[in-house]
C-alpha positions in Angstrom: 148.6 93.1 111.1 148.9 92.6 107.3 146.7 89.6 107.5 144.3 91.4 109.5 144.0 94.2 106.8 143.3 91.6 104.2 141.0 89.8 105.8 138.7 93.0 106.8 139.1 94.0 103.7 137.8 90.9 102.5 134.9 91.3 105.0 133.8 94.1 104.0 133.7 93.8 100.2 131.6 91.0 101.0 129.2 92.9 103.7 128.6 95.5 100.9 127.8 92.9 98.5 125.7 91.6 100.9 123.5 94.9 101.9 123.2 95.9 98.3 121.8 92.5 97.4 119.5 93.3 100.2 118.8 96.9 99.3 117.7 95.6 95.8 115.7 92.7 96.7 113.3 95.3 98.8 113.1 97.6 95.7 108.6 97.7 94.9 108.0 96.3 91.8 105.6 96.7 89.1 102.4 93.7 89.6 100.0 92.5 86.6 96.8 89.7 88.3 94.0 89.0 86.1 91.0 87.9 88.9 88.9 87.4 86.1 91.1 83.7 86.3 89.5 82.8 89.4 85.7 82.9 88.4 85.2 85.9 91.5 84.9 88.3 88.5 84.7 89.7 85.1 87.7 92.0 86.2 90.3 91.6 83.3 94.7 91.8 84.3 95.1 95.0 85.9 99.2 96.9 87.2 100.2 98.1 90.5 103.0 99.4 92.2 100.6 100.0 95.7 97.8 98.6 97.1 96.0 100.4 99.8 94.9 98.6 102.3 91.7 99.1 105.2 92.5 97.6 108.7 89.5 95.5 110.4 91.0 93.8 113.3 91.5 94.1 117.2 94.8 94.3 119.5 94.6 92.7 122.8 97.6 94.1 124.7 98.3 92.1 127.8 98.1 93.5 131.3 101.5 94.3 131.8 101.7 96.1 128.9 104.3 94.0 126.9 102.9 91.6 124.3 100.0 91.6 122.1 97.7 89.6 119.8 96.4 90.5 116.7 93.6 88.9 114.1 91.3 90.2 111.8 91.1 91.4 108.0 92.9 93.5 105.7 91.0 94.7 102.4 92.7 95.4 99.8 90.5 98.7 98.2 92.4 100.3 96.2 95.2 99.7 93.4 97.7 102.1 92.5 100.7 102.5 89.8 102.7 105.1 89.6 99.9 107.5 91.6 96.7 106.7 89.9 94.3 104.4 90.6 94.3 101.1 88.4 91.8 99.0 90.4 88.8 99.4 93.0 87.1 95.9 93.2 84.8 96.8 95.1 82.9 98.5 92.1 84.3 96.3 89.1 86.5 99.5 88.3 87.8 99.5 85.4 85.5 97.2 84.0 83.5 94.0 85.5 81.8 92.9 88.0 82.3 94.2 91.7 84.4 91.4 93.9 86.2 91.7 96.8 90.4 90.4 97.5 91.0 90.6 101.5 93.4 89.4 103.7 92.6 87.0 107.1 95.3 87.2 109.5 96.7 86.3 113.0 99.9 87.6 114.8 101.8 88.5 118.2 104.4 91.0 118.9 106.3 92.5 122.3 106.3 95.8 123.3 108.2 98.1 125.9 105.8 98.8 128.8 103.7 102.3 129.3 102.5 104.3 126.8 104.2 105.7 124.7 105.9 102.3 123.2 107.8 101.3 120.7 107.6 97.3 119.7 107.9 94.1 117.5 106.3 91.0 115.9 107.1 87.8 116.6 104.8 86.0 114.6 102.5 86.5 111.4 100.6 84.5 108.8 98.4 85.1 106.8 96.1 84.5 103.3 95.2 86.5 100.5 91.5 85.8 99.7 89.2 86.5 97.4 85.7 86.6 96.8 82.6 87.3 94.1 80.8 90.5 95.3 81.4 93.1 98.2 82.7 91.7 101.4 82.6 93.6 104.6 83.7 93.6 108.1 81.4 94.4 111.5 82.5 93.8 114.7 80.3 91.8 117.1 79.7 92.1 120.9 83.1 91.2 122.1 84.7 93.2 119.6 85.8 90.6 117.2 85.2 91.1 113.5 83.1 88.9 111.5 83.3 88.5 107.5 80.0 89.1 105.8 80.0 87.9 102.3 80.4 85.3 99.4 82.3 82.4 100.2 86.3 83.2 99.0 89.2 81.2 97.7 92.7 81.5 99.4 94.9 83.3 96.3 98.1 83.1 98.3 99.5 83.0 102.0 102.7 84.5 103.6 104.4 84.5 107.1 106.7 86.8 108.9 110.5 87.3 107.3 111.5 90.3 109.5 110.2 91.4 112.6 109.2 95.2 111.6 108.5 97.4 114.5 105.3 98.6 116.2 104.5 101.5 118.1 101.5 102.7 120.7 101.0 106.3 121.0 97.9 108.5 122.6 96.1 110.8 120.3 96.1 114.3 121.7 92.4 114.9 120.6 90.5 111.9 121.6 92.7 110.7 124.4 92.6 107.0 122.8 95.3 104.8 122.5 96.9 104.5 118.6 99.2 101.7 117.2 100.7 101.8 113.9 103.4 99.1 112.3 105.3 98.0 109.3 106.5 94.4 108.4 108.0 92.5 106.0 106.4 88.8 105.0 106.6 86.3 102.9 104.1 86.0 99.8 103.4 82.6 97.9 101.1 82.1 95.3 98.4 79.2 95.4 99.5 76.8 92.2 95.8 76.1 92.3 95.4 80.3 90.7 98.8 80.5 88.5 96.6 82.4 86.3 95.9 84.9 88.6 99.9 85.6 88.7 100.0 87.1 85.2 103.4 89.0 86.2 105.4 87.8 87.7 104.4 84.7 87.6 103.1 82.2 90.6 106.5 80.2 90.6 108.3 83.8 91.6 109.0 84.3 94.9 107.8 87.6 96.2 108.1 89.9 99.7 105.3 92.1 100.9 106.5 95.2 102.9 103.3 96.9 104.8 102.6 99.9 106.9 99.8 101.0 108.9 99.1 104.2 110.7 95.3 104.9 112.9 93.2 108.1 113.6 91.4 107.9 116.5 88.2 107.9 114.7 88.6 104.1 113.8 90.3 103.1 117.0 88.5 101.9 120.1 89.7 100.3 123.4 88.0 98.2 126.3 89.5 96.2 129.0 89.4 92.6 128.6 89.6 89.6 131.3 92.8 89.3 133.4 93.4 93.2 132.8 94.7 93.7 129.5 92.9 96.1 126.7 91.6 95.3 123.5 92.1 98.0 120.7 89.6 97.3 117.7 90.5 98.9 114.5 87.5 99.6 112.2 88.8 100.8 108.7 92.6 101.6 109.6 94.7 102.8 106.7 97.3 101.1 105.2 99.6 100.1 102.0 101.7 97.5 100.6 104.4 96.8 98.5 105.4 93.7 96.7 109.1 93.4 95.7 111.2 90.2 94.3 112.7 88.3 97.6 116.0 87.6 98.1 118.0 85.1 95.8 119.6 82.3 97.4 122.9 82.3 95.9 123.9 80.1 92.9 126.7 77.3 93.7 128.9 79.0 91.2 128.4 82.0 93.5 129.7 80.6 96.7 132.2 78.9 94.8 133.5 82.3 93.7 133.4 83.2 97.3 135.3 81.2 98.4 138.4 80.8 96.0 138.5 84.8 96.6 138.8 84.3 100.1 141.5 81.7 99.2 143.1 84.2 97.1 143.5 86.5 100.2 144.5 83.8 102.2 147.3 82.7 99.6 148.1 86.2 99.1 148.5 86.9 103.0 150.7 84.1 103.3 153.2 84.8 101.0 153.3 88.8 102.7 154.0 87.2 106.0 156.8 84.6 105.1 158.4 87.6 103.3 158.1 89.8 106.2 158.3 86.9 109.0 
């Protein structure tokens, strides 16, 4: 019994350890990029703490209701820090030319079945792009966005670290169907654009934490072959976060580790031949 105290003990000093670590690593950071590095702009560095972000993209749910696909474009319109706006690229603000950063992305995701439901992602990547002049998105026949614009240059590219959730509700007002989610994903700078990365730099790793919410005056649905529905999203609202991503610990660290645990061991020993 004695061991087993010292031993949970143990356990959970380290579990604490463990979600503070985690707790800290999430915490939204403070962001300087100069695009005026890339040649898309005349844009000098610019600070955020938030970006808001416009949702152009379409959901096709499956016909049983349980998985769905996801692909389109993100743009990022808006910069904030601390509340105010620092950056709107679209019209050169604060100073320089007009240019346009955007995200192109893929993904999938389960769901529980019926409406409403609550869900997942199993898989996301993505790239940060940007590009001289305005870029837009217009959906075609089948529903599908297309990219009108200047040619762009991929900035950085991420994939899925967490599986967020998802959620499919029905607004009240326009009887349509409305998803919103949050993820977590990776975010890795191109080494081609370090000095885009002003701060931190490009050899930082960094986590991007997103959430989206829909009115039904940018949502549509139709069905789609084999029975399934496609939602298209034009101009959803969103924001992201960037914060520093997790440490892998130092080989020091899991030395210390593990002499503690030795410690307990050595310590738990001695209690039981004294008590045996």
């Amino acid at each position: 019994m004695r061991i087993g105290r010292f031993l949970a003990a143990a356990s959970a000093a380290l579990l604490l350890t463990m979600a503070f670590s985690a707790k800290a690593a999430m915490t939204p950071i403070n962001v300087t990029w100069n695009p005026s590095t890339t040649g898309i702009t005349t844009q000098g560095p610019f600070s955020f703490d938030n970006v808001v972000l416009n949702t152009f993209a379409t959901i096709d749910v499956n016909s049983a209701g349980t998985g769905f696909t996801q692909q389109g474009f993100l743009n990022l319109s808006l910069f904030n820090q601390n509340g105010l706006p620092t950056s709107v690229p679209n019209v050169g603000y604060p100073s320089g030319s007009p240019y346009s950063l955007y995200i192109s992305f893929t993904g999938t995701g389960t769901q529980t079945a019926g409406v409403p439901s609550t869900g997942q992602f199993t898989s996301l990547t993505y790239s940060l792009m940007g590009a001289p002049g305005v870029t837009t998105f217009t959906p075609n026949g089948s529903g599908m966005f297309s990219l009108n614009g200047n040619a762009g240059v991929a900035l950085a590219t991420g994939s899925l670290t967490s599986p967020g959730s998802t959620s499919l509700t029905v607004d009240a007002g326009t009887g349509l169907l409305l998803p919103a989610a949050q993820l977590t994903a990776s975010f890795v700078p191109n080494p081609a654009f370090a000095s885009f990365f002003v701060n931190p730099s490009a050899s930082t790793p960094l986590t991007v934490t997103a959430a989206f919410t829909n009115t039904g005056t940018v949502v549509t649905s139709a069905p789609i072959a084999g029975g399934g529905t496609r939602l298209t999203l034009n101009g959803g609202g969103g924001n992201a976060t960037l914060s520093q991503a997790a440490a892998v610990p130092e080989p020091d660290t899991y030395g210390m580790l593990l002499a503690g645990l030795g410690l307990v061991g050595f310590v738990a020993r001695r209690k039981y031949k004294r008590h045996g």
